[in-house]
C-alpha positions in Angstrom: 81.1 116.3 51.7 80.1 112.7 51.8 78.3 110.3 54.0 80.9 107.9 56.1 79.8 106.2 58.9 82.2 106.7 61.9 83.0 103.4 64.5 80.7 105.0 66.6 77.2 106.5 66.2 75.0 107.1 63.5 76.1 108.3 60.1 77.3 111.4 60.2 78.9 113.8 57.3 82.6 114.6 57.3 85.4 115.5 55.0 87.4 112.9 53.2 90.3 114.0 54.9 89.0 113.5 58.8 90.8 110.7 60.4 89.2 107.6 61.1 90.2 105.0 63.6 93.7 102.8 62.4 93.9 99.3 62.8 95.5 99.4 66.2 92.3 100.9 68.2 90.3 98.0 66.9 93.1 95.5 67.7 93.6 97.2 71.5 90.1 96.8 72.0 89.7 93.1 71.5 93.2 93.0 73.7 91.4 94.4 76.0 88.4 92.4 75.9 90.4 88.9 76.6 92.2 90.8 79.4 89.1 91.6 81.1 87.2 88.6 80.8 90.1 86.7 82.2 90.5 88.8 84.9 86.8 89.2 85.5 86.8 85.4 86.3 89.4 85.3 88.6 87.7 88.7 91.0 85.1 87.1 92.4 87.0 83.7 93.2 90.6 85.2 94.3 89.4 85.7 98.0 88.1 82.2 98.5 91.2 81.0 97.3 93.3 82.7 99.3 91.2 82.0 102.4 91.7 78.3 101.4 95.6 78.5 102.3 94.1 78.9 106.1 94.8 82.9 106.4 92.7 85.8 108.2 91.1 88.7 105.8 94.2 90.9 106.4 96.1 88.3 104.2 93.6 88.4 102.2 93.8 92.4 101.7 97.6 91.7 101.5 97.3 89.4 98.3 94.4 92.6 96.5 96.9 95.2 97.2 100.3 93.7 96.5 98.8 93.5 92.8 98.0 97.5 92.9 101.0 98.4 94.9 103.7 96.4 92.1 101.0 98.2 89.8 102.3 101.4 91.0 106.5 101.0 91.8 106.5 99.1 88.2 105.1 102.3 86.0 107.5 104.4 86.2 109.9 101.9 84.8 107.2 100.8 82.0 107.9 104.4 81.0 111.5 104.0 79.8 111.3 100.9 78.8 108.3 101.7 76.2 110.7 104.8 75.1 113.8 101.7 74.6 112.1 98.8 73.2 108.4 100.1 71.7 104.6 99.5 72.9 104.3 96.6 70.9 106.8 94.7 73.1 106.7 95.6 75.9 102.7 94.8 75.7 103.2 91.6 74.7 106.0 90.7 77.5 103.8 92.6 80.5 100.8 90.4 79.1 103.1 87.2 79.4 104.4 88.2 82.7 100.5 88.0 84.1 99.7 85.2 82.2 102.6 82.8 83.6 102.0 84.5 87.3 98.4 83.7 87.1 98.9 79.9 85.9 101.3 79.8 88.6 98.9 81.0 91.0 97.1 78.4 90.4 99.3 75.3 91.4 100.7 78.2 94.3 102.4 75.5 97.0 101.8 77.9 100.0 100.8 81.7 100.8 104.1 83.3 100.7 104.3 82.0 97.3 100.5 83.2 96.2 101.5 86.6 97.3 105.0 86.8 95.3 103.0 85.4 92.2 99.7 88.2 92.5 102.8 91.1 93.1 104.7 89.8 89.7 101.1 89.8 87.7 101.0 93.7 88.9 104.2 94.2 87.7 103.1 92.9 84.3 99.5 94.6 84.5 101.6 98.3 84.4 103.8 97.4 81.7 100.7 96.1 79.5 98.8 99.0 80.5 101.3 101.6 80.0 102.0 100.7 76.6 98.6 100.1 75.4 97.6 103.6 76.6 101.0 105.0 75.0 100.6 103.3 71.4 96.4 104.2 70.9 97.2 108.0 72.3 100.6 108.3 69.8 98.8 106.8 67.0 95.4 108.6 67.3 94.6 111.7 66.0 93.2 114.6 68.2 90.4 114.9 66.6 89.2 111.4 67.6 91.6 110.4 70.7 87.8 110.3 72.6 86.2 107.6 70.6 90.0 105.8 70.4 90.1 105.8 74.3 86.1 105.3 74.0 86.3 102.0 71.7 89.6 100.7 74.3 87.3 101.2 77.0 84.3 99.4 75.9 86.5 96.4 75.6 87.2 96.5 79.1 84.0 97.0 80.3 82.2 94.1 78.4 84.8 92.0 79.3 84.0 92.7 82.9 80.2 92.0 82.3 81.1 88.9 81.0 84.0 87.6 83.3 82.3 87.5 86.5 79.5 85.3 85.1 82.2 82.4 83.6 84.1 83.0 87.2 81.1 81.3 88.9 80.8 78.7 86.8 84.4 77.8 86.0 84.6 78.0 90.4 82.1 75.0 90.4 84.4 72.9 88.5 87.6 73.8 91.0 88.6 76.7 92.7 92.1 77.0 90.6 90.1 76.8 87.3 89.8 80.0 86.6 93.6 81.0 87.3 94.1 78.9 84.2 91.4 80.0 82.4 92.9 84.0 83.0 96.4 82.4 81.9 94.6 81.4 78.6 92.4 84.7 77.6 95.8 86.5 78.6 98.0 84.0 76.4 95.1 84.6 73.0 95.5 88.1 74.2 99.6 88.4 73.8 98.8 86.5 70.7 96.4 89.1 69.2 98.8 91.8 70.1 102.0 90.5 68.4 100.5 89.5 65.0 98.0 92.4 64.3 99.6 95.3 66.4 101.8 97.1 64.1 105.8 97.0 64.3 107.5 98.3 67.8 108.2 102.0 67.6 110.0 104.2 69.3 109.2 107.7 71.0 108.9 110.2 68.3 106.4 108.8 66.0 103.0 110.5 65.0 100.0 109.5 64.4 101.2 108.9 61.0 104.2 107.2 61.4 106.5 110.2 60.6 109.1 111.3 62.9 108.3 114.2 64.9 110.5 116.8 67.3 110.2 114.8 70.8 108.4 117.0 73.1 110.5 117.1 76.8 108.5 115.7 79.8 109.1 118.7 81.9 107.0 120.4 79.2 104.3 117.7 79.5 104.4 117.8 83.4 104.0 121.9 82.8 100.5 122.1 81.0 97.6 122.1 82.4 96.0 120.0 80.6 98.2 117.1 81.5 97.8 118.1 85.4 93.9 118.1 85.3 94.3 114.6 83.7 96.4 113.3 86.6 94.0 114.8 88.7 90.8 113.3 87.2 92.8 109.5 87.3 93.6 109.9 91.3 90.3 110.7 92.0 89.0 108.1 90.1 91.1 105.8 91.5 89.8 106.8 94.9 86.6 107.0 94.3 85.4 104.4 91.1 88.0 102.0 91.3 88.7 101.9 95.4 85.7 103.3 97.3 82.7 102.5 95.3 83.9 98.8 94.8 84.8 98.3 98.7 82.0 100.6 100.6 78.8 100.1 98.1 78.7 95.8 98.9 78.9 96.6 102.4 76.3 99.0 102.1 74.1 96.6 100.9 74.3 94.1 103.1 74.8 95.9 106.6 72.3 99.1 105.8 69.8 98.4 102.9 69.8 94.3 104.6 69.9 92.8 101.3 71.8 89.7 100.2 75.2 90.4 98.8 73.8 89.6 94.8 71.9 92.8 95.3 75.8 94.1 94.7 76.7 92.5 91.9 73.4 93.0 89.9 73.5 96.7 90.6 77.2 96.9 89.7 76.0 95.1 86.6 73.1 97.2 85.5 75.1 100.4 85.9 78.1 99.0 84.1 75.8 98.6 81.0 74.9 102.4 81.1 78.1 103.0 80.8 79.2 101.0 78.4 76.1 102.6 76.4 77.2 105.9 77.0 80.3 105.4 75.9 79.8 106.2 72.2 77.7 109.8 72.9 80.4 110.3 75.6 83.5 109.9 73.2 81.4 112.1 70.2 81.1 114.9 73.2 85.2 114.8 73.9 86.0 114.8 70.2 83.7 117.6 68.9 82.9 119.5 72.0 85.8 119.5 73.9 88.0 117.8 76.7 87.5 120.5 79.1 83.7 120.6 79.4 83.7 117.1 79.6 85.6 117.0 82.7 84.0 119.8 84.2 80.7 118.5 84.1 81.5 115.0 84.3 83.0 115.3 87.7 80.3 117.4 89.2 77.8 115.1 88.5 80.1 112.2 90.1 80.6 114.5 92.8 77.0 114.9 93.7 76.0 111.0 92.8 79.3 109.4 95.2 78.0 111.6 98.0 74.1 110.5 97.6 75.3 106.8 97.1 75.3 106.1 101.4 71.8 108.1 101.5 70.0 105.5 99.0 66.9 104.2 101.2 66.8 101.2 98.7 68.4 99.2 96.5 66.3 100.5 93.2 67.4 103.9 94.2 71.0 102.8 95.0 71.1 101.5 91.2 69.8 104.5 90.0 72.4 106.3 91.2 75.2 103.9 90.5 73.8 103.9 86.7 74.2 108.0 86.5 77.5 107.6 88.3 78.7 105.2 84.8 77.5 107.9 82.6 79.5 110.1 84.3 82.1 107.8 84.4 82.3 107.3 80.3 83.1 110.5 80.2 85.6 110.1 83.0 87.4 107.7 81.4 87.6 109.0 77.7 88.4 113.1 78.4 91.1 112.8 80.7 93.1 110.0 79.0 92.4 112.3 75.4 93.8 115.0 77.6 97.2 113.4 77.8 97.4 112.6 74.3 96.8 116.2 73.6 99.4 117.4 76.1 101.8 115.2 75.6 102.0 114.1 72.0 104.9 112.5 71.0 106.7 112.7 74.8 107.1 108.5 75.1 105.4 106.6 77.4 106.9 108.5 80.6 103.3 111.1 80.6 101.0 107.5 80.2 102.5 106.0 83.1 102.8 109.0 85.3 99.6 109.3 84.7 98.7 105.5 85.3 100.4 106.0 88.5 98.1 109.0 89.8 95.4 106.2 89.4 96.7 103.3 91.0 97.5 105.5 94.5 94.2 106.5 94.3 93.1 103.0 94.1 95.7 102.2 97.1 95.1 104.6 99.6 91.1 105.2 98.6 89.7 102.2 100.3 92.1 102.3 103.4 90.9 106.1 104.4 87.3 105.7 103.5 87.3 102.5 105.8 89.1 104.1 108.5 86.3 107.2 107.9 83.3 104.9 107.9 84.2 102.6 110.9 85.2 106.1 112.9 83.2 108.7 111.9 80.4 107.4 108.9 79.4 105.9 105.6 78.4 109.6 104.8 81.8 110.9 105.6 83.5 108.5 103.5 81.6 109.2 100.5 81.9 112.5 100.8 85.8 112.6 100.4 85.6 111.0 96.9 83.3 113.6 96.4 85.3 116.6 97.0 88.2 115.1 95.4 85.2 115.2 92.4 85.0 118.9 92.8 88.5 119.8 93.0 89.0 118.2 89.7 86.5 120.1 87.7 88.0 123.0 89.3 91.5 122.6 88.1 89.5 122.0 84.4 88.9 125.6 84.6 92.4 126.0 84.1 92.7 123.7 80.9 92.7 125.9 77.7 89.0 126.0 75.8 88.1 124.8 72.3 89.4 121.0 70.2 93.1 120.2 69.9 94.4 121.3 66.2 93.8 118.6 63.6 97.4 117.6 62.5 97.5 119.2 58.1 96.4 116.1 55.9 99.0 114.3 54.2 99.2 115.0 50.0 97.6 112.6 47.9 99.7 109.4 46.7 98.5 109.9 42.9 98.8 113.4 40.8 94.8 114.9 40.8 93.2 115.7 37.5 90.5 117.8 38.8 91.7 121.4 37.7 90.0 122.5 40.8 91.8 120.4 42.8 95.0 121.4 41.3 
């Protein structure tokens, strides 16, 4: 045994032969990092601009969802063409597509025009996203496909601490400035992704590089392990990514009668709890197991969604919101190290299936829970994310127990003199 000290975490002891993150987690992480920050920085300004082009709020909602609903017909498509031409590719062409849409967005002659652009970035978010998710799952060992999704993940969420902050300022110099500025973190991003990602591959590649039986998607779309992940992503879709970000601001201002920064300070403190618990989260999924993770995971999100409309005050709301993104890091790393395990070396058909549970969840999320909270209550709208919550650690129970099996260590390049070795 010796001492090596992982990517995450304190030292630790492990065998020389335990995988350690390749070059291509560390490289997807920065990716993701200029992705965010761009797109961070065009959130909070994106609904001022559109209002400038002298439309209602329903054009505004128009312009938000025609980028989740391309999201969503485009992934299935991102799929096969990751299994044709390779994640490297494919990344790099889905990051141009949203970096030439946004630019364009930007000099956008008319509303018509500012929709088609926002629906053509989607289409280029799922190919990006697909194919990142395919090529750090295929080249990841199971044994540490939770701090590979972990470390991918932390990119995204610093980025989003940071973007927001540039988006104000770069709004005070023009409202189209940060369109361009998301064109260029996108642009260093495609970049990044073509000269340090490694060659385009094709389905049927290990972790290793080796060639590998191709496992069939009906096999994939079979295991439970795979269905509990697809699970999981919809109901985090309706709940983290649709509810939460569209129900919790109005909370603020119309029940708690606080100013709308309350939101985005909250939103900020409990995205830093996450991001720290990130590392012990990823640990958990590698060494404990994918299926306790999610169990537990979602029960606590369960119970914190359904308190969130209940919060007499903004310190408690926070509160809340921070133990909802510790639950959440492990909401993000288990399921998506679930996938790798079940579908291996299946293409990128499982990742955007699975992409695509998500992105309805983020669709029809926000439309229900409004429809629940003008007609019935804030309460009730809560309350359906957490159910959905529930029913996901429920299905878990079905995932099989223990760690996925560590794939047999490759011989050593030069004969070994140690007789004991031999």
């Amino acid at each position: 045994m010796r001492r090596i000290r992982l990517p995450f975490g304190p030292t630790t002891s492990r065998t020389a032969n335990e995988p350690r993150l390749g070059r291509d987690v560390y490289v997807l992480g920065v990716i993701a990092f200029f992705v965010m920050v761009g797109f961070g920085v065009v959130v909070p300004v994106l609904p001022v601009y559109v209002k400038s082009f002298g439309v209602g709020n329903l054009e505004i909602g128009a312009v938000v969802s025609a980028f989740a609903l391309m999201r969503f017909i485009a992934s299935p498509v991102c799929g096969k063409l990751i299994d044709w031409a390779g994640e490297r590719t494919i990344l790099a062409v889905g990051i141009g597509i949203v970096a030439v849409s946004s630019g364009l967005v930007g000099i956008a002659g008319s509303y018509p025009q500012l929709l088609l652009l926002r629906g053509a970035g989607g289409i280029g978010s799922a190919m990006f996203t697909v194919a990142a998710m395919t090529l750090l799952l295929r080249t990841t060992a199971p044994g540490i496909r939770g701090r590979a999704v972990g470390f991918y993940q932390g990119g995204f969420l610093i980025g989003g601490m940071a973007g927001p902050a540039l988006g104000g300022l770069l709004a005070t110099i023009s409202l189209t400035a940060p369109f361009f500025f998301y064109a260029g973190t996108l642009a260093v991003a495609g970049v990044i992704g073509l000269v340090l990602l490694q060659p385009a591959t094709r389905a049927g590649a290990g972790p290793t590089g080796a060639p590998v039986p191709l496992l069939p998607l009906r096999t994939v779309l079979r295991d439970p392990r795979f269905r509990a992940a697809c699970l999981a992503n919809f109901s985090q879709g309706w709940s983290s990514f649709g509810v939460r970000g569209a129900l919790v601001p109005v909370l603020v201002v119309e029940v708690l009668k606080g100013p709308s920064a309350w939101t985005g300070i909250a939103f900020a403190v409990a995205a830093v709890a996450q991001t720290l618990a990130l590392a012990p989260a990823s640990r958990f999924v590698d060494t404990v197991g994918r299926k306790p993770a999610i169990i537990g995971s979602f029960l606590v999100a369960a119970v914190t969604i359904t308190a969130i409309p209940f919060a007499p005050n903004i310190w408690l709301l926070t509160a809340l919101l921070c133990v909802y993104g510790v639950a959440a890091a492990f909401m993000g790393t288990a399921p998506a190290a679930s996938v790798g395990d079940a579908a291996g070396t299946a293409g990128g058909r499982p990742v955007a299936i699975f992409s695509m549970f998500s992105d309805f969840g983020a669709i029809v999320g926000p439309l229900v829970a409004g429809l629940l909270a003008d007609t019935v209550s804030y309460p009730a709208a809560f309350l359906i994310g957490g159910l959905l919550f529930v029913a996901t650690s429920l299905y878990a129970l079905r995932m099989p127990g223990g760690l996925p099996a560590q794939p047999a260590p490759e011989p050593p390049a030069a004969p070994v003199t140690d007789p004991l070795d031999r």
